[in-house]
C-alpha positions as CSV (number, residue, x, y, z in Angstrom):
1,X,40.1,-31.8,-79.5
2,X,40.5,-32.2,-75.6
3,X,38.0,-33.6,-73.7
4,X,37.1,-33.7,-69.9
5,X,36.9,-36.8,-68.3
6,X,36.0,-37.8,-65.0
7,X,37.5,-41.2,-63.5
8,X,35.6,-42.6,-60.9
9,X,37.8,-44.2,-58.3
10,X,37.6,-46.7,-55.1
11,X,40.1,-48.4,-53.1
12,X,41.1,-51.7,-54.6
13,X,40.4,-51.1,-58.3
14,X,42.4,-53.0,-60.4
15,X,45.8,-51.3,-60.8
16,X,46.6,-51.6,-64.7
17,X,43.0,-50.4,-65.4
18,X,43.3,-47.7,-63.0
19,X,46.4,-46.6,-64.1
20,X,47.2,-47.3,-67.6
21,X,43.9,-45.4,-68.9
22,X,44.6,-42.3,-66.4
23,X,48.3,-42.2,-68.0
24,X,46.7,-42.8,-72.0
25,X,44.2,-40.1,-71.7
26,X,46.9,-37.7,-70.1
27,X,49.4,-38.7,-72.9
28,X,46.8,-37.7,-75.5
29,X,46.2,-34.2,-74.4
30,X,42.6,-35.1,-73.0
31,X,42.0,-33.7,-68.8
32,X,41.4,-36.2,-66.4
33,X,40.1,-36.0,-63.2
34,X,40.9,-38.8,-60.9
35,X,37.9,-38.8,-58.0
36,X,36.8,-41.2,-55.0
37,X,33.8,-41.1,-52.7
38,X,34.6,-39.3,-49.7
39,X,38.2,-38.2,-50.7
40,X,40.0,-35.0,-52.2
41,X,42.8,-33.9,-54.4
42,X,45.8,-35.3,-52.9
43,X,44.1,-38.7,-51.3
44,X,44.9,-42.0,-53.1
45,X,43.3,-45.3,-53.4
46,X,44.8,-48.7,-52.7
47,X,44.8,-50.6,-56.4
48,X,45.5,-54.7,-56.6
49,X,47.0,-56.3,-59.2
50,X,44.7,-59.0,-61.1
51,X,46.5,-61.7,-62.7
52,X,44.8,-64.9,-64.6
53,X,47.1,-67.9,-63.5
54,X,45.5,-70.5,-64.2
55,X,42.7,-70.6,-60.8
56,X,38.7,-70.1,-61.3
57,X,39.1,-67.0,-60.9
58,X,41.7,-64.1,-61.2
59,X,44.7,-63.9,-58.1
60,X,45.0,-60.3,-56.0
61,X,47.9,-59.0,-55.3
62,X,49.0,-55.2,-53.7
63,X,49.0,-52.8,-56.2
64,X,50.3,-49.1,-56.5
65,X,48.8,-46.5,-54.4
66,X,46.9,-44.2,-56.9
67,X,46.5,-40.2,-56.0
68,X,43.5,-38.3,-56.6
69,X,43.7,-35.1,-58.7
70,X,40.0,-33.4,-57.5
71,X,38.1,-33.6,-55.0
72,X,34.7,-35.8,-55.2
73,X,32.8,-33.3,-53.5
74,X,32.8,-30.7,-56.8
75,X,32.7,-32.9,-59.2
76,X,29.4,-31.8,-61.4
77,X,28.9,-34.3,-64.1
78,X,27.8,-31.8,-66.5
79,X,31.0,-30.2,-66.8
80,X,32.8,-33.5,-67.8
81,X,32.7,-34.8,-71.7
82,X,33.3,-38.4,-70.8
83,X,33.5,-41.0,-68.2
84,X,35.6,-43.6,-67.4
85,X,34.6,-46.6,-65.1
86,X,38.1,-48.8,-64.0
87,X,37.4,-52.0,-62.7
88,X,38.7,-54.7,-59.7
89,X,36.5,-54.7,-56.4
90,X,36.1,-51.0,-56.6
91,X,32.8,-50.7,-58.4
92,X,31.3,-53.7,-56.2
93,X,31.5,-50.6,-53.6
94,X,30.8,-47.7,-55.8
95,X,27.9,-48.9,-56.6
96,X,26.4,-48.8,-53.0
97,X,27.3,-45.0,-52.8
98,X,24.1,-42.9,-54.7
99,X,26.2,-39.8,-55.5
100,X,28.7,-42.6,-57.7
101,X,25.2,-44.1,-59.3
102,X,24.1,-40.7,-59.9
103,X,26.9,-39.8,-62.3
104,X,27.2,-42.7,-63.8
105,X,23.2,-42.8,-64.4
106,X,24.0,-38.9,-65.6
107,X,26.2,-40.3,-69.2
108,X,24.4,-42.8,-70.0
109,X,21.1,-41.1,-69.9
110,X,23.0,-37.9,-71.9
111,X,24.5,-40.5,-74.1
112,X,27.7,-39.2,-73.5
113,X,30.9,-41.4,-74.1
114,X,31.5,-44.1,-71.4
115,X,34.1,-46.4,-70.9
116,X,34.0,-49.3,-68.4
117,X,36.3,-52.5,-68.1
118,X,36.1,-55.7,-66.3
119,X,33.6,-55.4,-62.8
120,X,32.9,-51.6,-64.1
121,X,29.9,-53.0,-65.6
122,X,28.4,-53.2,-62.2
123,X,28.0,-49.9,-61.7
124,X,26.7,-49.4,-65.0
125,X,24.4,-52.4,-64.2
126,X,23.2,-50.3,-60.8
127,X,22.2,-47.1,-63.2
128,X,19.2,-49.2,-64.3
129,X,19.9,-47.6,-67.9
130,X,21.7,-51.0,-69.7
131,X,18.3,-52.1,-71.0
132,X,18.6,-53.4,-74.7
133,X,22.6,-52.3,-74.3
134,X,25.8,-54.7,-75.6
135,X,27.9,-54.4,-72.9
136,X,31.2,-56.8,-71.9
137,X,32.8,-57.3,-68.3
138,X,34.4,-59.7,-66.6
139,X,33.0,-62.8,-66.8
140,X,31.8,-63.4,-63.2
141,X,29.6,-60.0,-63.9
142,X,27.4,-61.7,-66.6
143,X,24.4,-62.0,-64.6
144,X,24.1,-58.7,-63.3
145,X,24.5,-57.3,-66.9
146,X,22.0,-59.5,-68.3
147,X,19.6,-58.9,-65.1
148,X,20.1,-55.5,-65.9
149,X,18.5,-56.1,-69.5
150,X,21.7,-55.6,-71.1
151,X,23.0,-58.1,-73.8
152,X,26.0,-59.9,-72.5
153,X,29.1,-60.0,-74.9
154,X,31.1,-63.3,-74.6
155,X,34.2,-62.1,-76.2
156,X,38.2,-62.8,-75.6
157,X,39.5,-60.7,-72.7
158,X,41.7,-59.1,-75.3
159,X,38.5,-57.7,-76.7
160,X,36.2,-54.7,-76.8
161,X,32.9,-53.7,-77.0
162,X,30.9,-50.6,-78.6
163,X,27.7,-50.0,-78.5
164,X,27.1,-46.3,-79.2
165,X,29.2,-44.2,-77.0
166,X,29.6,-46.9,-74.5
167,X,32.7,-48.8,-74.8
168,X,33.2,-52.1,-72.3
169,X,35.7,-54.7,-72.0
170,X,36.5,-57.9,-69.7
171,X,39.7,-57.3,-67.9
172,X,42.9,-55.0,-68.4
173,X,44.5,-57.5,-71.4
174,X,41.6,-55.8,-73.7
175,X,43.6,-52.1,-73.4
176,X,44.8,-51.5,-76.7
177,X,41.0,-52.6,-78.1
178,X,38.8,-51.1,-75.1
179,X,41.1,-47.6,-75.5
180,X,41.1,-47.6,-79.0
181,X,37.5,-47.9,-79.4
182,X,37.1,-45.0,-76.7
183,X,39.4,-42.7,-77.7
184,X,37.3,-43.1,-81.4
185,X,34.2,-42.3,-79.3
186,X,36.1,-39.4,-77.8
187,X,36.9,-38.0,-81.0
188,X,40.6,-38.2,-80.6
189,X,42.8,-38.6,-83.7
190,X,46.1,-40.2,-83.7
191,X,48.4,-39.5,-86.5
192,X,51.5,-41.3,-87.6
């Protein structure tokens, strides 16, 4: 069965978990719309490229630039089956913008599948709905999931997390785990 799913979007989201899960979702047969604050169909987003090389924290590099499919300004959350949260810097921004927290805040509360990876979980955190939630992210991000009442999982960053219809990872390495356990969420079967 096809589902719906919106993408929420900001400049400088990591590339691979910006792009990788658009292009999965797509290859499926599932609808995806690709949105960012203030832009339309046809805008893009700067992306960076995370890498882990051996510094306290992850390196930045230029990514791809990623178009838009719909505008942000009609996007009603209702419509949509699913969201999906990439990560990077972007969500350190989309979580200042109440329209973003607003949809977010609209699947959990509806219980509707959610994916998020790596700094996603900050917008999720911003929702004030993680209470008594497992939920993973990037490791710099465990304080504001914990502070958020959520129970932070300390797994491998090839790992996933799910917790009802929420499915969370750290970082972009946990792809084949994080969209596995999302596209079992979504109801999507695979056959060999």
């Amino acid at each position: 069965m096809a589902r719906k799913i919106l993408m929420l979007c900001g400049d400088y989201a990591e590339d691979y978990e910006t792009m990788v899960p658009f292009q999965t979702l797509l290859t499926v047969g599932h609808e995806v719309h690709a949105v960012a604050p203030d832009k339309k169909a046809g805008d893009w987003v700067h992306t960076a490229i995370h890498d882990f090389e051996g510094a306290q924290t992850y390196s930045e590099k230029p990514g791809h630039r990623f178009a838009l499919n719909t505008d942000f300004a009609t996007v009603r959350e209702a419509d949509y089956d699913a969201l999906l949260i990439p990560g990077g810097r972007a969500p350190e921004y989309l979580r200042l913008n109440a329209r973003v927290v607003e949809i977010a805040r609209h699947f959990l509360a509806a219980d509707k599948p959610l994916a998020a990876v790596c700094h996603g979980a900050q917008l999720l955190a911003a929702t004030g709905l993680l209470k008594g939630r497992q939920v993973s992210a990037y490791p710099a991000c465990r304080i504001e999931v914990e502070l958020a009442g959520a129970t932070y999982m300390d797994i491998p960053l090839g790992a996933a997390v799910r917790d009802g219809n929420l499915v969370t990872a750290p970082a972009w390495p946990a792809h084949p785990a994080w969209l596995a356990k999302f596209l079992e969420v979504l109801g999507t079967r695979i056959t060999h």
